[in-house]
N, CA, C and O atoms as a Maestro MAE file, in Angstrom:
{
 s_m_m2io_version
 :::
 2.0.0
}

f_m_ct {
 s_m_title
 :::
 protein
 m_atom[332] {
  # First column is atom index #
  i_m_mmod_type
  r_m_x_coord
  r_m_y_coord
  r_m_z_coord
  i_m_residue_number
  s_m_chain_name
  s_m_pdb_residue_name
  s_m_pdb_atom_name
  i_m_atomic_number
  :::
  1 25 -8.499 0.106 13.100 1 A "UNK " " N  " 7
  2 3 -7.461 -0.333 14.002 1 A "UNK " " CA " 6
  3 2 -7.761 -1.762 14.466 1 A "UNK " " C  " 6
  4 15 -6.918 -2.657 14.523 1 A "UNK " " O  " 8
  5 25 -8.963 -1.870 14.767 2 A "UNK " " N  " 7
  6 3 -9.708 -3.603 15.259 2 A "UNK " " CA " 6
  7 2 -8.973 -4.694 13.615 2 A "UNK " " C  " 6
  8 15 -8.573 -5.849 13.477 2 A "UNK " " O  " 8
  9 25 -9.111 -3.679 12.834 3 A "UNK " " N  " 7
  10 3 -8.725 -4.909 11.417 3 A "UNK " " CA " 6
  11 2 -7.162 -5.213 11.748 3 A "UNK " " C  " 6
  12 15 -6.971 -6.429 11.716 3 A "UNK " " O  " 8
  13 25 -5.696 -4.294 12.133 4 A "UNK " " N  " 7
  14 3 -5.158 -4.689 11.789 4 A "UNK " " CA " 6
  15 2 -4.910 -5.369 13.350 4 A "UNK " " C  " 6
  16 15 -4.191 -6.366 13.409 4 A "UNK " " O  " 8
  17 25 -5.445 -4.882 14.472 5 A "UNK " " N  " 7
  18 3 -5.211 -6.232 15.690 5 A "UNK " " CA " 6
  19 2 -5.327 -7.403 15.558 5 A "UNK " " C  " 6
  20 15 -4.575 -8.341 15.820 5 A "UNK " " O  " 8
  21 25 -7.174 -7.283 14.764 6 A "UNK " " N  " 7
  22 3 -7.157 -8.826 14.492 6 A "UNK " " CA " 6
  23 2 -6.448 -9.817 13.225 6 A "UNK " " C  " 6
  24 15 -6.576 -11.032 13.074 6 A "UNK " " O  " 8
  25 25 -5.769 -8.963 12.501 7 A "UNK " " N  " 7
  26 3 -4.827 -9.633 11.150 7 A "UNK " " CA " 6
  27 2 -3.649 -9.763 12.329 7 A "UNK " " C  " 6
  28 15 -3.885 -10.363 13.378 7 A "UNK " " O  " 8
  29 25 -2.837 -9.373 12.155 8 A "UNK " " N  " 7
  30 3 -1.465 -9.526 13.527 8 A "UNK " " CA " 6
  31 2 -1.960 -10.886 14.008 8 A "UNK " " C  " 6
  32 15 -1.645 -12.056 13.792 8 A "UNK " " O  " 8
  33 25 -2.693 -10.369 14.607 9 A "UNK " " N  " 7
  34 3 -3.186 -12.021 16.062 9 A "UNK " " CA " 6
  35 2 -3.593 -12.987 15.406 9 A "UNK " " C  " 6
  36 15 -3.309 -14.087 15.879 9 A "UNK " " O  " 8
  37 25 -4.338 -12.961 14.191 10 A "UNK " " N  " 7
  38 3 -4.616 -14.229 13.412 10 A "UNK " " CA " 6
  39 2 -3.279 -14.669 12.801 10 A "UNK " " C  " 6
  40 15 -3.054 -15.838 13.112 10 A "UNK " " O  " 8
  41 25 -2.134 -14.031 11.894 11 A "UNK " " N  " 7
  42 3 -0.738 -14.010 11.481 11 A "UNK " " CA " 6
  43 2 -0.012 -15.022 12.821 11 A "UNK " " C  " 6
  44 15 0.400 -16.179 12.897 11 A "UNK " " O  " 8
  45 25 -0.102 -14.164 13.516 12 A "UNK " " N  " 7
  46 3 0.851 -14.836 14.822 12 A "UNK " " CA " 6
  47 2 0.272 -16.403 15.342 12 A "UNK " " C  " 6
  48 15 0.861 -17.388 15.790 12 A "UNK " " O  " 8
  49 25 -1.014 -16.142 15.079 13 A "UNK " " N  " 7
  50 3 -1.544 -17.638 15.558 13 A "UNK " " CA " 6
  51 2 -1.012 -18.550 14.650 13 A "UNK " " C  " 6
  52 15 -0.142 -19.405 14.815 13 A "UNK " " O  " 8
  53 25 -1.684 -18.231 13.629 14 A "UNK " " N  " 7
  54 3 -1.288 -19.549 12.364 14 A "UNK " " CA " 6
  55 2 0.059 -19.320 12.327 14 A "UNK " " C  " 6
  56 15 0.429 -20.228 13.071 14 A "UNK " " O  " 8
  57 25 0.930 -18.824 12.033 15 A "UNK " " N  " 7
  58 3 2.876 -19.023 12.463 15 A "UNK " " CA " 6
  59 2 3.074 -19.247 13.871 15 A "UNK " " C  " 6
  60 15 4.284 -19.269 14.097 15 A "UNK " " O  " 8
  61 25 2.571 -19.376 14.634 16 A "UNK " " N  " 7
  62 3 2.622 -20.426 16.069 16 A "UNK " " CA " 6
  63 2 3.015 -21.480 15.810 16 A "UNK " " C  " 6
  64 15 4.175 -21.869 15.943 16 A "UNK " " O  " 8
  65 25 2.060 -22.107 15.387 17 A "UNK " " N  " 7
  66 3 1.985 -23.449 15.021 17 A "UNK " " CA " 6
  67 2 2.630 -23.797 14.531 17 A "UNK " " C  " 6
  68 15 2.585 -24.990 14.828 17 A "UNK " " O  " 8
  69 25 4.014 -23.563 13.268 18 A "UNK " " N  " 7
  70 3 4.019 -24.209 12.290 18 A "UNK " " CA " 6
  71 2 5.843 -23.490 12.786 18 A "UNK " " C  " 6
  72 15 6.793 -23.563 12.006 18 A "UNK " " O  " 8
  73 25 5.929 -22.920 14.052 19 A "UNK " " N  " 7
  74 3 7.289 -22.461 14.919 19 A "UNK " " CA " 6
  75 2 7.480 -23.568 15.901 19 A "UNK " " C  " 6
  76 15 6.610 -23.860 16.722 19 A "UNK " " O  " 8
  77 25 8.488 -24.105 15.819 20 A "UNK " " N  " 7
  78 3 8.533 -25.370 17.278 20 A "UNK " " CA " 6
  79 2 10.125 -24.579 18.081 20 A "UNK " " C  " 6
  80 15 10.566 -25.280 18.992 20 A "UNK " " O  " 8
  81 25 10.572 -23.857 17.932 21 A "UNK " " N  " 7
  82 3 11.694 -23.145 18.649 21 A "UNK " " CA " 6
  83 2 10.869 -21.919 19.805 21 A "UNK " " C  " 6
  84 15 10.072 -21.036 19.491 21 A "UNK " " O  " 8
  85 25 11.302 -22.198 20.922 22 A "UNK " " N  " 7
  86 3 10.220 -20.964 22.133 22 A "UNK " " CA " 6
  87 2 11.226 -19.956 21.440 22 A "UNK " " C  " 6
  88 15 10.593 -19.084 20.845 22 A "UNK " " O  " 8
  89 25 12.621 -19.804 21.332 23 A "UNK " " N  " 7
  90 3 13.184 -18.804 21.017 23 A "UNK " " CA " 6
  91 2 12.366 -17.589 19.935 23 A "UNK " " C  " 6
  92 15 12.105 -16.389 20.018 23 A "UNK " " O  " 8
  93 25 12.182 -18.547 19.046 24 A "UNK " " N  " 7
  94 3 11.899 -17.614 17.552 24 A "UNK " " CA " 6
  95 2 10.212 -17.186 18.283 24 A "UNK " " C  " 6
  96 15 9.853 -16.015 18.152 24 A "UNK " " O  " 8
  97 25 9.773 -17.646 18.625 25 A "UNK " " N  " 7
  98 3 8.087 -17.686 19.180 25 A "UNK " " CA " 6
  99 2 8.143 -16.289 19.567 25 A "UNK " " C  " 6
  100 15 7.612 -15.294 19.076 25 A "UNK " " O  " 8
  101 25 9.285 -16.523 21.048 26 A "UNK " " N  " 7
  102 3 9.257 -15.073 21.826 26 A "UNK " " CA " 6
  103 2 9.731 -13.855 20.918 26 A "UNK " " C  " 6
  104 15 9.329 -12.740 21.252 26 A "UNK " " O  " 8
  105 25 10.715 -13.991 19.571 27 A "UNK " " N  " 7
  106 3 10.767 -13.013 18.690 27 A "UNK " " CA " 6
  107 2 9.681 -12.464 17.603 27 A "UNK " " C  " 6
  108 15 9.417 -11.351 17.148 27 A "UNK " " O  " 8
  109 25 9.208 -13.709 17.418 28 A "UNK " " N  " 7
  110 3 7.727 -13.086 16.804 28 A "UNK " " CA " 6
  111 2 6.657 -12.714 17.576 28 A "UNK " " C  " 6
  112 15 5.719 -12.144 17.018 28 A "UNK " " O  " 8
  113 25 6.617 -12.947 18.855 29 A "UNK " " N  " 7
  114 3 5.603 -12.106 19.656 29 A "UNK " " CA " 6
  115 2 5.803 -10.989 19.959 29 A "UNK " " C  " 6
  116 15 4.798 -10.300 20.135 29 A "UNK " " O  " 8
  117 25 7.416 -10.221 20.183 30 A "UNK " " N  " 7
  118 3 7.695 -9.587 20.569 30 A "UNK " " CA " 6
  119 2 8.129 -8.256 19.095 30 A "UNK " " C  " 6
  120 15 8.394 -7.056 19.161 30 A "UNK " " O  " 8
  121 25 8.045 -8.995 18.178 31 A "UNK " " N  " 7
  122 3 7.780 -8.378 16.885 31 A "UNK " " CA " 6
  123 2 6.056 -7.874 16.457 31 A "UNK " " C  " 6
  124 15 5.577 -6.864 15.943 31 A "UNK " " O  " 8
  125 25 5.599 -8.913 16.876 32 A "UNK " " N  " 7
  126 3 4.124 -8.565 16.859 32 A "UNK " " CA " 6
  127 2 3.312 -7.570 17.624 32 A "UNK " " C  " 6
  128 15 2.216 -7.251 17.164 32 A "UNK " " O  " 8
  129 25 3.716 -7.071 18.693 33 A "UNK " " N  " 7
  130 3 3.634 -7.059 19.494 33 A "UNK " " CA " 6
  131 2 4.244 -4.895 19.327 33 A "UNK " " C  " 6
  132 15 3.760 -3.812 19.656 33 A "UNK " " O  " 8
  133 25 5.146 -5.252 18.829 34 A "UNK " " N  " 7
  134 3 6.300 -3.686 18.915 34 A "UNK " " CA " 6
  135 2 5.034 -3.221 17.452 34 A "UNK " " C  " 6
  136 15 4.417 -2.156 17.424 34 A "UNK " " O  " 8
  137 25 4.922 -4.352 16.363 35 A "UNK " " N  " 7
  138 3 3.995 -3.496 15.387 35 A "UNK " " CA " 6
  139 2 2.685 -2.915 15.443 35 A "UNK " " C  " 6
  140 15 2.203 -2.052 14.708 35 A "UNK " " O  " 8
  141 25 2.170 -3.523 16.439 36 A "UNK " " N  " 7
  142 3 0.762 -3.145 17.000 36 A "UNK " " CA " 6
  143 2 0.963 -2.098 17.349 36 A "UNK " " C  " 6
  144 15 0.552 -1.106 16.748 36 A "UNK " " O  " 8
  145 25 1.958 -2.054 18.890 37 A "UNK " " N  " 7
  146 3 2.613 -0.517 19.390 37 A "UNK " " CA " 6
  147 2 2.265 0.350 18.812 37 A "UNK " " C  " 6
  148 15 1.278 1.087 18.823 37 A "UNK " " O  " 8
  149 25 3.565 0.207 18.001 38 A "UNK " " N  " 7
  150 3 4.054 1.755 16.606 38 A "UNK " " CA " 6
  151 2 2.572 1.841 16.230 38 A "UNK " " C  " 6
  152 15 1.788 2.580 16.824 38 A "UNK " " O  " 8
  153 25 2.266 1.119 15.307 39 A "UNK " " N  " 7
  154 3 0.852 1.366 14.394 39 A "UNK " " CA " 6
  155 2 -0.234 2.096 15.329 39 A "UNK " " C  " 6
  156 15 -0.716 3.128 14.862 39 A "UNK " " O  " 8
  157 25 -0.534 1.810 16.193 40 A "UNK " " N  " 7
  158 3 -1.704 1.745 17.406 40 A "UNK " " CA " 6
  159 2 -1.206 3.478 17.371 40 A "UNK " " C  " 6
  160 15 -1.784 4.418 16.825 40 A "UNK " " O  " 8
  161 25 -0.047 3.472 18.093 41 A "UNK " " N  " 7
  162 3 -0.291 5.146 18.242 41 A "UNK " " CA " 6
  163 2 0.246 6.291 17.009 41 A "UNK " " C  " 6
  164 15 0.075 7.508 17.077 41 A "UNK " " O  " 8
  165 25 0.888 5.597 15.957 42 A "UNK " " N  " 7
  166 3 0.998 6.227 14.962 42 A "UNK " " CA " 6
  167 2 -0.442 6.472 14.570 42 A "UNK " " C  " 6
  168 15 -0.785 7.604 14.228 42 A "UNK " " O  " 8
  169 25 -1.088 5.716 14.593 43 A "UNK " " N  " 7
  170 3 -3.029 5.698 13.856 43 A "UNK " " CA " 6
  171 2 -3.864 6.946 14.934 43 A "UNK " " C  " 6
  172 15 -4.655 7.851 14.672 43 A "UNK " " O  " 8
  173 25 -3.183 6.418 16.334 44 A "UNK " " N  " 7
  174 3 -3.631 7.985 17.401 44 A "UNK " " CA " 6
  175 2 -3.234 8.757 17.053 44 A "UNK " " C  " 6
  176 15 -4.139 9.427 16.554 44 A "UNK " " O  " 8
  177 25 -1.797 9.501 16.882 45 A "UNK " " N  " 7
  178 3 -1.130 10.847 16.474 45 A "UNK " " CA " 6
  179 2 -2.103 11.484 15.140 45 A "UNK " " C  " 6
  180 15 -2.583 12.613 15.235 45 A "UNK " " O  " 8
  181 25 -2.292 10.755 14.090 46 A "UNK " " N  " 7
  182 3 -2.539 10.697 13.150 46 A "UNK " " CA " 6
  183 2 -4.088 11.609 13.483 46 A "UNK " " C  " 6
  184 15 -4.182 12.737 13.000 46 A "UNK " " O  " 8
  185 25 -5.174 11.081 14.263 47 A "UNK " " N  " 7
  186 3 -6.767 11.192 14.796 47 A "UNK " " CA " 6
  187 2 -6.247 12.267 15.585 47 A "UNK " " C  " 6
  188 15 -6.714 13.360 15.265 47 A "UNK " " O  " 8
  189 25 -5.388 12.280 16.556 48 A "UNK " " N  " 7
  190 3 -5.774 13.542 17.170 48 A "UNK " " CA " 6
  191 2 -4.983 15.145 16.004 48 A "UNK " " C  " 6
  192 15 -5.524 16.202 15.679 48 A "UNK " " O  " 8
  193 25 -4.040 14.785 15.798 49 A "UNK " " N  " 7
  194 3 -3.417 15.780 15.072 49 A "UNK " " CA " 6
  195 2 -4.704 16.414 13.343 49 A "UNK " " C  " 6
  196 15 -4.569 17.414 12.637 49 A "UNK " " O  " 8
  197 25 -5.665 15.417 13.277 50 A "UNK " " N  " 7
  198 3 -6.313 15.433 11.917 50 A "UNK " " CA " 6
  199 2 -6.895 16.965 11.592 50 A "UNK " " C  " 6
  200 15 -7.042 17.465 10.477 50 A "UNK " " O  " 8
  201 25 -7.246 17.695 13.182 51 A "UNK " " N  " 7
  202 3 -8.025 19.076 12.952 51 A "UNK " " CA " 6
  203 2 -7.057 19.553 12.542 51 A "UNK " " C  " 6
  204 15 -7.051 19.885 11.357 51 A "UNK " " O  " 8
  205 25 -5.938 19.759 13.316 52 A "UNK " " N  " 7
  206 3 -5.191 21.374 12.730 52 A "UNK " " CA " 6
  207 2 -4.774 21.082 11.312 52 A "UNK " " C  " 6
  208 15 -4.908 21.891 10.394 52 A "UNK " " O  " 8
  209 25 -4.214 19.764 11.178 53 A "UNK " " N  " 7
  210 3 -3.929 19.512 9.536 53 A "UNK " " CA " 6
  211 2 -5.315 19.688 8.800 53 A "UNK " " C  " 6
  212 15 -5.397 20.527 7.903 53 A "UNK " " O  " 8
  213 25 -6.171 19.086 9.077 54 A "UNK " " N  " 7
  214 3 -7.400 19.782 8.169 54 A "UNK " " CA " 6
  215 2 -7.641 21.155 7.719 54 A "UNK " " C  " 6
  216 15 -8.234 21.302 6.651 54 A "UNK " " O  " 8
  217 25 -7.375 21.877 8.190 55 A "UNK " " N  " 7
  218 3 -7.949 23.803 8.504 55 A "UNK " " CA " 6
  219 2 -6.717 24.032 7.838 55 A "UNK " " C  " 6
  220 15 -6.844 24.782 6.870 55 A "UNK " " O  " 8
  221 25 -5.189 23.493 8.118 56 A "UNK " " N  " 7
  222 3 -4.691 24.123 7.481 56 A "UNK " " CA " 6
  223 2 -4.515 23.384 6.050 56 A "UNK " " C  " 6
  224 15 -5.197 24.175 5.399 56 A "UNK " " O  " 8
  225 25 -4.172 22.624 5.295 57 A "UNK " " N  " 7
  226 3 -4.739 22.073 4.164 57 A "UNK " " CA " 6
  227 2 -5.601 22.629 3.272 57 A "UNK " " C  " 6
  228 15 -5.288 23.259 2.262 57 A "UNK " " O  " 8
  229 25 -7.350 22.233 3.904 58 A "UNK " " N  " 7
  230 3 -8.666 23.356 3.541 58 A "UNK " " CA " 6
  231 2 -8.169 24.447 2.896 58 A "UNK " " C  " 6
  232 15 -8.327 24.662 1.695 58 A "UNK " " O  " 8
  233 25 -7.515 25.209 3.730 59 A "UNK " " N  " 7
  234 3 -7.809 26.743 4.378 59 A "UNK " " CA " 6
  235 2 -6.186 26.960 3.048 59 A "UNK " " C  " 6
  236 15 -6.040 28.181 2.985 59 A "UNK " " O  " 8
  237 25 -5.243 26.373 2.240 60 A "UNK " " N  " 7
  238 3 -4.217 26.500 1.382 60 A "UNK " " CA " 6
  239 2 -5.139 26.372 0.383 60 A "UNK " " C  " 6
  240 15 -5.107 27.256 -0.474 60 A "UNK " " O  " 8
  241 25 -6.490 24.934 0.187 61 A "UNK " " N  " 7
  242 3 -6.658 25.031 -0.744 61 A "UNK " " CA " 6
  243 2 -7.618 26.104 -1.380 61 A "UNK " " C  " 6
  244 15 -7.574 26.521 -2.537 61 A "UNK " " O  " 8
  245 25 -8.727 26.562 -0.120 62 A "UNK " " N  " 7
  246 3 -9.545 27.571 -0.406 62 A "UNK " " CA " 6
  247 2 -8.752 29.379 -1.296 62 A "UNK " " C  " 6
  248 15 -9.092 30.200 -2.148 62 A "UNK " " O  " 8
  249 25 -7.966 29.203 -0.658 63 A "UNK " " N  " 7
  250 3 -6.690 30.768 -0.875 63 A "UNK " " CA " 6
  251 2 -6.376 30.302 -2.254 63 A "UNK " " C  " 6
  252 15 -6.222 31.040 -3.228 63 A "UNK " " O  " 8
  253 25 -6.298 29.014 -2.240 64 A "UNK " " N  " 7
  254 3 -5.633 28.794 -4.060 64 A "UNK " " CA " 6
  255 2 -6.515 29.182 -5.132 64 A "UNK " " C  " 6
  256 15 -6.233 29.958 -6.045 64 A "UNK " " O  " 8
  257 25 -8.189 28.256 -4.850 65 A "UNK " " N  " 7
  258 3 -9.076 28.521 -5.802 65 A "UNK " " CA " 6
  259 2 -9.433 30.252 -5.850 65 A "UNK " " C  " 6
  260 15 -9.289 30.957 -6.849 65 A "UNK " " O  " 8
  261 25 -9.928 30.709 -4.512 66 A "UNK " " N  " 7
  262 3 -9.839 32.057 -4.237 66 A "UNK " " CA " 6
  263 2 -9.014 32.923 -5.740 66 A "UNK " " C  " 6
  264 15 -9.487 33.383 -6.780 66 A "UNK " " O  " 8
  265 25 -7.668 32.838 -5.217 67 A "UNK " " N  " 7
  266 3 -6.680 33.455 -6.247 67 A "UNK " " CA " 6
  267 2 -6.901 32.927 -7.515 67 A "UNK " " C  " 6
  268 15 -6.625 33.808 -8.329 67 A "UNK " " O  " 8
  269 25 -7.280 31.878 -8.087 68 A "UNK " " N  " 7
  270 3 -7.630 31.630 -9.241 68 A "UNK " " CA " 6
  271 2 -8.410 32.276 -10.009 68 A "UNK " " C  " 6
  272 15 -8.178 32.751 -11.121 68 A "UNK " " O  " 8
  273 25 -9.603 32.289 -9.225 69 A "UNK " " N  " 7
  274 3 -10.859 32.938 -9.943 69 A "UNK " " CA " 6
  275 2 -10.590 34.316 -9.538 69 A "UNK " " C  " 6
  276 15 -11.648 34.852 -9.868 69 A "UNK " " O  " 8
  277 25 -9.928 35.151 -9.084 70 A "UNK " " N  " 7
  278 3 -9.221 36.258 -9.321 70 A "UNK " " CA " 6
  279 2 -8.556 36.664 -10.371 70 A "UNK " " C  " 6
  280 15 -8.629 37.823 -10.780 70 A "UNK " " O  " 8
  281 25 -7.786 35.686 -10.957 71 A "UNK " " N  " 7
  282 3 -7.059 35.932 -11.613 71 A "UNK " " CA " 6
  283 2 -7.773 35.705 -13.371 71 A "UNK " " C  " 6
  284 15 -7.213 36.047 -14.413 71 A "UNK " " O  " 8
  285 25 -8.958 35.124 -13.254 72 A "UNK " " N  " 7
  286 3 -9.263 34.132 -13.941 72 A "UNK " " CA " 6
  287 2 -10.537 35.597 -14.379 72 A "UNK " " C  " 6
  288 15 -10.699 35.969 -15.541 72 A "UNK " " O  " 8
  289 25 -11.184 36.130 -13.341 73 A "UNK " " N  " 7
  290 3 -11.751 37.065 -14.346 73 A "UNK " " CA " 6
  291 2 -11.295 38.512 -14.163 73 A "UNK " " C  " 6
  292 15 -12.132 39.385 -14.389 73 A "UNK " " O  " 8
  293 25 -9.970 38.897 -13.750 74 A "UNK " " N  " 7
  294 3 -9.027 39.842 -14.212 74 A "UNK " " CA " 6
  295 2 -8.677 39.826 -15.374 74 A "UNK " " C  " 6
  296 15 -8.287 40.843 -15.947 74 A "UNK " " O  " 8
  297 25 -8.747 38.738 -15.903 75 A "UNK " " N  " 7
  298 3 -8.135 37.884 -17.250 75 A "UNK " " CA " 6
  299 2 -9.865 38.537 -18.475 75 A "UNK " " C  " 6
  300 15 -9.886 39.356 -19.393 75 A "UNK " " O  " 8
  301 25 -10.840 37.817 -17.954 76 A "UNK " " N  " 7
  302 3 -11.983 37.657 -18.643 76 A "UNK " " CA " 6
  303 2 -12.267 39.587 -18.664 76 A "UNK " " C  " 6
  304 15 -12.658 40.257 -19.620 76 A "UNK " " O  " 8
  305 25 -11.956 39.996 -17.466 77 A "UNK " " N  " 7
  306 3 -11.737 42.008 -17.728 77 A "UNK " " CA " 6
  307 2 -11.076 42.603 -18.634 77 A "UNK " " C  " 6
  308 15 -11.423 43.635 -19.208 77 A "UNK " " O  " 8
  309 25 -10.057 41.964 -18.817 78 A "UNK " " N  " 7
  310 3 -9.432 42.839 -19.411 78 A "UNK " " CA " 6
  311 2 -9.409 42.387 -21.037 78 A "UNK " " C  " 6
  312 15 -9.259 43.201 -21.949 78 A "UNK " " O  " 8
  313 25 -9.631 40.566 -21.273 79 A "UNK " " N  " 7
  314 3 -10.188 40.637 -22.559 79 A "UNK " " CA " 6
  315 2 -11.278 41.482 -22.964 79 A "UNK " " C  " 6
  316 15 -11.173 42.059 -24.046 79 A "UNK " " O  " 8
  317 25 -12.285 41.640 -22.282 80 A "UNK " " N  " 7
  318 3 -13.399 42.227 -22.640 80 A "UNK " " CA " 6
  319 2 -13.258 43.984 -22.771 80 A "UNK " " C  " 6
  320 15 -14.076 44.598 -23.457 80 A "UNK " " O  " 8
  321 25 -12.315 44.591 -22.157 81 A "UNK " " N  " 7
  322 3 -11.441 45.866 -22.772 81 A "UNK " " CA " 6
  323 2 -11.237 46.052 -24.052 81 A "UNK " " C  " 6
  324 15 -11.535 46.942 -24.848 81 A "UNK " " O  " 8
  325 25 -10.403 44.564 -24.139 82 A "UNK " " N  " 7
  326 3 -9.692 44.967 -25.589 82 A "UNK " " CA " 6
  327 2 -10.903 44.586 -26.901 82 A "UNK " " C  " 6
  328 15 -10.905 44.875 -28.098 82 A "UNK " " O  " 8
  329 25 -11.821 43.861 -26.092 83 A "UNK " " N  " 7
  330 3 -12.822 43.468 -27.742 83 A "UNK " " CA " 6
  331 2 -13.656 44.871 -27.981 83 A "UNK " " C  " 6
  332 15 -14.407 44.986 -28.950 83 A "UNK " " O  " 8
  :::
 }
 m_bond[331] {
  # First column is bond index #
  i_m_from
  i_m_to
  i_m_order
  :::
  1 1 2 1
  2 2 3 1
  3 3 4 2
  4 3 5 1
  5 5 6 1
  6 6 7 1
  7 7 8 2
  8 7 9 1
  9 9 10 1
  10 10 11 1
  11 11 12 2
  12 11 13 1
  13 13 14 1
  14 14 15 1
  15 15 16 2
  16 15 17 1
  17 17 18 1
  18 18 19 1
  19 19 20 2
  20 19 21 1
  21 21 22 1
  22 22 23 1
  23 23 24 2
  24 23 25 1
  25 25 26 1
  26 26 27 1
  27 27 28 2
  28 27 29 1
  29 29 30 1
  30 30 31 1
  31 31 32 2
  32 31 33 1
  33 33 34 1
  34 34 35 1
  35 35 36 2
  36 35 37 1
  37 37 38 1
  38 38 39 1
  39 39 40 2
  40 39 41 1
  41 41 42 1
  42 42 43 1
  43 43 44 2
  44 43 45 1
  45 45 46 1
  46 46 47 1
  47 47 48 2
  48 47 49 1
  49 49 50 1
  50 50 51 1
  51 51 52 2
  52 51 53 1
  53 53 54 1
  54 54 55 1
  55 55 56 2
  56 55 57 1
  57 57 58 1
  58 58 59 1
  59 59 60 2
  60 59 61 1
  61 61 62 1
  62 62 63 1
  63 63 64 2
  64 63 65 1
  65 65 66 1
  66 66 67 1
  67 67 68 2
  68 67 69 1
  69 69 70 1
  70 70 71 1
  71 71 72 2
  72 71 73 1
  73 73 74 1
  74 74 75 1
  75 75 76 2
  76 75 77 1
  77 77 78 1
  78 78 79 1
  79 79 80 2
  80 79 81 1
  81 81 82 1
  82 82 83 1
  83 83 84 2
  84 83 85 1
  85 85 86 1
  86 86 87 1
  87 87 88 2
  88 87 89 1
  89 89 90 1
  90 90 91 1
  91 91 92 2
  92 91 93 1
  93 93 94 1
  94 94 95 1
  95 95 96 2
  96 95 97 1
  97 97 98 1
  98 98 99 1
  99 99 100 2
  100 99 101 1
  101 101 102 1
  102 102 103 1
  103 103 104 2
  104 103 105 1
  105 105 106 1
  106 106 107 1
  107 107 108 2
  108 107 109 1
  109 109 110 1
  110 110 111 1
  111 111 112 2
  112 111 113 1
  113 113 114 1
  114 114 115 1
  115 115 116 2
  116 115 117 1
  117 117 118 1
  118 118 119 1
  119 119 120 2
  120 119 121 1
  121 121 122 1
  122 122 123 1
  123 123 124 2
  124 123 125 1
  125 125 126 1
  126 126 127 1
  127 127 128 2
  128 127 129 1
  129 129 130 1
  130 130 131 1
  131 131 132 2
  132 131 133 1
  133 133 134 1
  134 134 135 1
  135 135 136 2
  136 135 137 1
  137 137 138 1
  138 138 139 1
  139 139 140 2
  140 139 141 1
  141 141 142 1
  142 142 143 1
  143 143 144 2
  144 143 145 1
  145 145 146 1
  146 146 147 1
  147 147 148 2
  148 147 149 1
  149 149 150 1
  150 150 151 1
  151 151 152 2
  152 151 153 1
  153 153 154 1
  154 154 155 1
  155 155 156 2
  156 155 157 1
  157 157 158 1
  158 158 159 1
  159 159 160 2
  160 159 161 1
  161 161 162 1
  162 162 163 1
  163 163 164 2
  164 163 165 1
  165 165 166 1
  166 166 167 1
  167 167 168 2
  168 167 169 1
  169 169 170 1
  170 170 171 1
  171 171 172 2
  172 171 173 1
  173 173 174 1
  174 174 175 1
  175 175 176 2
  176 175 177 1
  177 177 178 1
  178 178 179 1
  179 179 180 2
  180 179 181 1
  181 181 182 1
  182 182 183 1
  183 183 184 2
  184 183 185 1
  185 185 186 1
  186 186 187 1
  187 187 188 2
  188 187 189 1
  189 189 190 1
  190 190 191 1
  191 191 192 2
  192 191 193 1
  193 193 194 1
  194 194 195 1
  195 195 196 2
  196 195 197 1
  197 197 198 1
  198 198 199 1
  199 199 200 2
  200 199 201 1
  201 201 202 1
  202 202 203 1
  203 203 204 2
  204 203 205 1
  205 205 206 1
  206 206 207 1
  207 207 208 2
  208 207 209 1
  209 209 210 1
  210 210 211 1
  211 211 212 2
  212 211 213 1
  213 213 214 1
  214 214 215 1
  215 215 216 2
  216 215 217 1
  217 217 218 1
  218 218 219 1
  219 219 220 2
  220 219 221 1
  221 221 222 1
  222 222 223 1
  223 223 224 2
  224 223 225 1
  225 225 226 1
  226 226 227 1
  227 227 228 2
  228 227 229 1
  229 229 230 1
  230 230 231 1
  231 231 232 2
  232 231 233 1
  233 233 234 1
  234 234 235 1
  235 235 236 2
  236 235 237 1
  237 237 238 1
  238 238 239 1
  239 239 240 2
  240 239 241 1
  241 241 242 1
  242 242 243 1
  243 243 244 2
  244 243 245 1
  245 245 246 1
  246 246 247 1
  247 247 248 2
  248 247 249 1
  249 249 250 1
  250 250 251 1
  251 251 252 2
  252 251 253 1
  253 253 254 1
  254 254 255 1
  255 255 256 2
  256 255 257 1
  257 257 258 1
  258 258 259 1
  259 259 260 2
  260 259 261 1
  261 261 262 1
  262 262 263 1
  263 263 264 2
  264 263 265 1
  265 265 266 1
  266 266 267 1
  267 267 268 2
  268 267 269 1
  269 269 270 1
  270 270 271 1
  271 271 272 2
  272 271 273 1
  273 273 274 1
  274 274 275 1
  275 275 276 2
  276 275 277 1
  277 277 278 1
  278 278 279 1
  279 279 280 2
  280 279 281 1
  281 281 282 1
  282 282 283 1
  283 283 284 2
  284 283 285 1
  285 285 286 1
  286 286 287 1
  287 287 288 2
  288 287 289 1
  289 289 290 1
  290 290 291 1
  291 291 292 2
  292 291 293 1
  293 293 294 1
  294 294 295 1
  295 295 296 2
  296 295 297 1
  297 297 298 1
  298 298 299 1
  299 299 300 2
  300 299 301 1
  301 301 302 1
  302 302 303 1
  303 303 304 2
  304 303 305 1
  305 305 306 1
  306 306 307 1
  307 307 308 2
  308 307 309 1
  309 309 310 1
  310 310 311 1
  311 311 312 2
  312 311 313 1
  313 313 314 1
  314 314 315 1
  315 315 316 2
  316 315 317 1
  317 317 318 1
  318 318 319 1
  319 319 320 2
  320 319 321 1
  321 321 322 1
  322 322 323 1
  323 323 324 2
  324 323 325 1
  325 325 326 1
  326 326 327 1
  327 327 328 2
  328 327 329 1
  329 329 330 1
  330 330 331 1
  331 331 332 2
  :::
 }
}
């Protein structure tokens, strides 16, 4: 999160300079400014929400392999029937 504060604020600095209208200034600060926002707590939602999405994720993929290798020497059983 420190990387993309300090990209933004370095962006905004160097296009400072090279802006001579206060108008457009106050729109790119105020653009800069709304993206930090969003990002900043989209990147929070994201950290706090990470457990329950983890466990449940994990916990789909564990049930998958699970059922696989179920199926996988049900398979290897019942060849070994027929040989």
């Amino acid at each position: 999160m420190a990387v993309l504060w300090c990209t933004v604020l370095f962006v905004l600095y160097m296009v400072w300079q090279a802006v001579p209208d206060p108008t457009i200034r106050l729109v790119l600060s105020c653009a800069a400014g709304a993206v930090l926002v969003f990002n900043t707590a989209s990147i929070g939602a994201m950290i706090r929400h990470y457990k329950e999405d983890k466990d449940f994720i994990y916990g789909l993929d564990i049930k998958h392999l699970d059922a696989a290798r179920e199926v996988r020497a049900e398979q290897s059983r019942t060849a070994a029937q027929r040989a």
